[in-house]
C-alpha positions, 0 to 999 in steps of 0.5 A: 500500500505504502509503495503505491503511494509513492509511486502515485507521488513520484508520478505526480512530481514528474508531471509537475516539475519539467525536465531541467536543462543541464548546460555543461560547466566549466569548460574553461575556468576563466574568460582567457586561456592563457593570452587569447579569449576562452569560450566561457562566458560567467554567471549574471553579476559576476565581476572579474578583477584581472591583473597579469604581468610578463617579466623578459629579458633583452636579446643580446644584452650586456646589462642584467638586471636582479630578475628580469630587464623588461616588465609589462602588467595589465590591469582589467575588468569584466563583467556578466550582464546576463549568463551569456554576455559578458563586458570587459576593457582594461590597459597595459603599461609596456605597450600602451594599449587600451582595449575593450571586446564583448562576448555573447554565449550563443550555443551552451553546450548539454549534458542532458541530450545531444540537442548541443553538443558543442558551446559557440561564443561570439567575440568582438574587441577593439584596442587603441594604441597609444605609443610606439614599442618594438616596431610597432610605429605609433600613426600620427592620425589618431583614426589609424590607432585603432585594431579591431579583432572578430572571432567565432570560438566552438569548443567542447568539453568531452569529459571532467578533464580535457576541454579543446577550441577553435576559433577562426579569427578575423583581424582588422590592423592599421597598415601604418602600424606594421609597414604591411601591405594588407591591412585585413588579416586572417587567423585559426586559434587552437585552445585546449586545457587538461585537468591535472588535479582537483584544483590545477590545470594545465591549458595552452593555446596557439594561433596561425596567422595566414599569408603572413612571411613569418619573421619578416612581419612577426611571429605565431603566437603560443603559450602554455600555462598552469592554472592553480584555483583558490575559492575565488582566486585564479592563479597563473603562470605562463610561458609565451613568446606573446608580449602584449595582452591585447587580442590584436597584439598576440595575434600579430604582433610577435617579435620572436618565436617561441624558444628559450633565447632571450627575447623570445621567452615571457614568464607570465603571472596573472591573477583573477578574482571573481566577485559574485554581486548577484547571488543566485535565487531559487524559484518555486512555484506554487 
């Protein structure tokens, strides 16, 4: 009689409650890999603290310093206006660059079906570059500062581990900043992270930049990092031959390729810290 009753019960919940859609977590643990944008987008309200800092040395140079000759920091804020958009803008020392992008969630990846099977994250940023560095030429014209970089990014998380993206990219840079023909250029970004640990990472991303004379107009960037999570606080070091933080830099503006030379190596350290100001509310329903 008893177990009757319960199955009328459990008959009755599942006519009432509707199957819950499970949207996949945690692709990536941040909104950046290691230098480029991550599919991830965060949840409504959640405020990102991000500052990272590069440390080299000078090639062929007869002065050392203590730990490094050259240090270059970035200071950023994002912002998750809803699950799907997310904000963000910020500034670096050694280049000058002021940037800002947008990214909008389009497709969550599922775990309930295979109606999603991948995650598809639409990303627009725009950077101004304020003075010259490397040979990087700063233009008179101030309309001739601006780099815009456009990306579609799918990725997919095949189980609680391993996570990989691709990203075709589409780069938009003033000719007078690089002495270039074209000013159009286009890119494939390779992303991936493996989980070590419960609370370390291992991530790394590369991009290839198409019909560019590597050496003579830069380098293709990569990078691999290691990412260490406390509570809210995300830590990460990183080897990259990438000196800039902005999209549009780390794409195209490579001075070396990735080697151990002087130059060539930039040791990162970067922290975020995630501020949750909305928190979550459960719903019933009468």
């Amino acid at each position: 009689m008893y177990f009757a009753n319960g199955q009328d019960l459990l008959e009755l919940l599942d006519k009432e409650l509707p199957d819950t859609v499970q949207y996949t977590r945690a692709t990536f643990k941040a909104n950046r890999i290691t230098f480029g944008q991550s599919v991830e987008t965060r949840k409504k309200g959640t405020l990102e603290l991000v500052l990272g800092t590069k440390y080299w040395n000078r090639p062929n140079s007869d002065r050392r310093s203590f730990a490094a000759d050259l240090f270059t920091a970035r200071f950023g804020l994002e912002y998750a206006f809803t699950d799907r958009f997310t904000l963000g803008s910020g500034i670096t020392s050694f280049d000058g660059i002021i940037n800002g992008f947008a990214k909008y969630r389009l497709v969550r990846q599922r775990d309930d079906s295979n109606k999603a099977p991948i995650s598809i994250t639409l990303f627009q940023s725009t950077s101004f570059l304020t003075r010259s560095y490397g040979k990087i030429v700063l233009p008179e014209d101030s309309s001739d500062r601006f780099n815009f970089v456009s990306k579609i990014i799918f990725a997919r998380k095949f189980d609680r581990n391993f996570s990989l993206q691709i990203a075709p990219t589409y780069v938009r840079a003033n000719s007078r900043q690089l002495n270039f023909e074209s000013n159009d250029f286009f890119a494939l970004g390779f992303g991936a992270r493996y989980k070590l640990a419960n609370h370390v990472s291992l991530a790394s991303e590369y991009h290839y930049v198409a019909g560019r004379e590597e050496g003579l107009q830069g380098y293709n960037s990569f990078g691999l990092g290691v990412n260490w999570e406390v509570s809210d606080l995300i830590l990460q070091f990183s080897l990259t031959n990438a000196v800039s933080f902005d999209e549009a830099g780390t794409i195209l503006f490579g001075p070396e390729n990735f080697n151990f030379k002087d130059g060539a190596l930039h040791i990162g350290v970067s922290a975020t810290y995630v501020f949750h100001l909305k928190k979550q509310k459960l719903k019933i329903k009468n």
